[in-house]
Structures are given as C-alpha cells and as structure tokens.
Steps between C-alpha positions, in 0.01 A plus 500: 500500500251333745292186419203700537607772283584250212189316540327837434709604220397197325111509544546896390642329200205265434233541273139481737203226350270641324163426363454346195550729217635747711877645473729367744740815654780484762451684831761710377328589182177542702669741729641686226234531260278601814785819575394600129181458514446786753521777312246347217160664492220243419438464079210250531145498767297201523173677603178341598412261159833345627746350306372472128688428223530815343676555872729248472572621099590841644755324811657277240561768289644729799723195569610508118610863552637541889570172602396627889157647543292593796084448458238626694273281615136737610363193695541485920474126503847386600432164342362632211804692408731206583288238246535816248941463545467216491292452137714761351820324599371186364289600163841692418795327614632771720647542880302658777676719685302681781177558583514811763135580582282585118808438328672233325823489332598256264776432260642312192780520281450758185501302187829588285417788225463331156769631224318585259632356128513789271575271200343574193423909666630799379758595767480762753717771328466892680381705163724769403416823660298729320657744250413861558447776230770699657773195461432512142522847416841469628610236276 
C-alpha cells in the first residue's frame, strides 16, 4: 500500500469538525448514510413562515422514528436553506448530510425502544378460542 493511499485511508477514518451541538460523522458514515438516503422521499417542508417550532417538533419527531430524513425546504434562497440545516442540526443534535438543491438530509441515531415493565399488569395471555354451539352438542 502507497503512502498516499494510507494517508487517505486514515482521514476516511476520521470523524470531520462540526459545529457546536452538531453530530460529528466519519466520511465513511457520511458517504454511507448519503447511499441510503436516496431512495427517501421528503417527510417534513419548511414553507414560507420558515422554520417554527412546531417545524422543528415535527423533524425531531421524524428523527425519533427514521433516524434519516429528507425535508423540503419551499424557499429559492440558497443561504436561506443552508442557515435552516444548519438550525435544525444544532436545536436537535443531529448530522447534516446533504443539501442537493431544496433538499436537506439530515441524520441522528434512533433512541433505543424503552422495555416496557409489565410488573404489577395482568399478562398478555391469547384467550381461549371461542366455543361453538356445534362443539358442544357433540360432547
């Protein structure tokens, strides 16, 4: 393996800076999560009252379910859209992805499902199945 090739290897491997409050990802990751993210159709617009916080209620809880999610952005202003990514990836602690044109794609890890404690609950038994008239006029 060449010098070269090593020294790219290793900054593959590397985790890029991000903003403060933002989620750090690998190139790797990036690269990976942007392959997935290309058959995603958009869950969330930002149209023109921008981005609210009933907005950013509806992202976070899009991130809660997918994990990956594409939004919509209705504005044309290029900076506009990029102060938008931005906010979101900051306000809730998530990745950004891409941002292709009116769309942004940003990611964070699902949170792990809760077990619920059934102490104290009846438990989950299947009833017995119904008993027909005809089963007991065999009897």
């Amino acid at each position: 393996m060449t010098a070269n090739r090593l020294a790219q290897l290793i900054d593959d491997q590397e985790t890029e800076r991000a903003a403060p409050g933002e989620l750090a990802i690998s190139t790797a990751q990036r690269r990976e999560l942007k392959a997935e993210a290309h058959s995603l159709n958009p869950v969330v617009t930002i149209a023109d009252n921008g981005l609210s916080s009933s907005v950013l209620k509806e992202i976070d809880h899009s991130l809660n379910t997918h994990g990956l999610i594409k939004i919509r952005v209705a504005s044309d202003d290029r900076e506009l859209r990029e102060t938008h990514l931005a906010d979101i990836c900051r306000q809730l602690g998530a990745a950004a992805i891409q941002h292709i044109g009116k769309l942004l794609v940003v990611w964070r890890p699902k949170p792990e499902a809760k077990i619920a404690d059934k102490s104290g609950k009846a438990s989950a038994r299947r009833k017995a199945p119904r008993q027909l008239k005809r089963n007991f006029q065999n009897s």
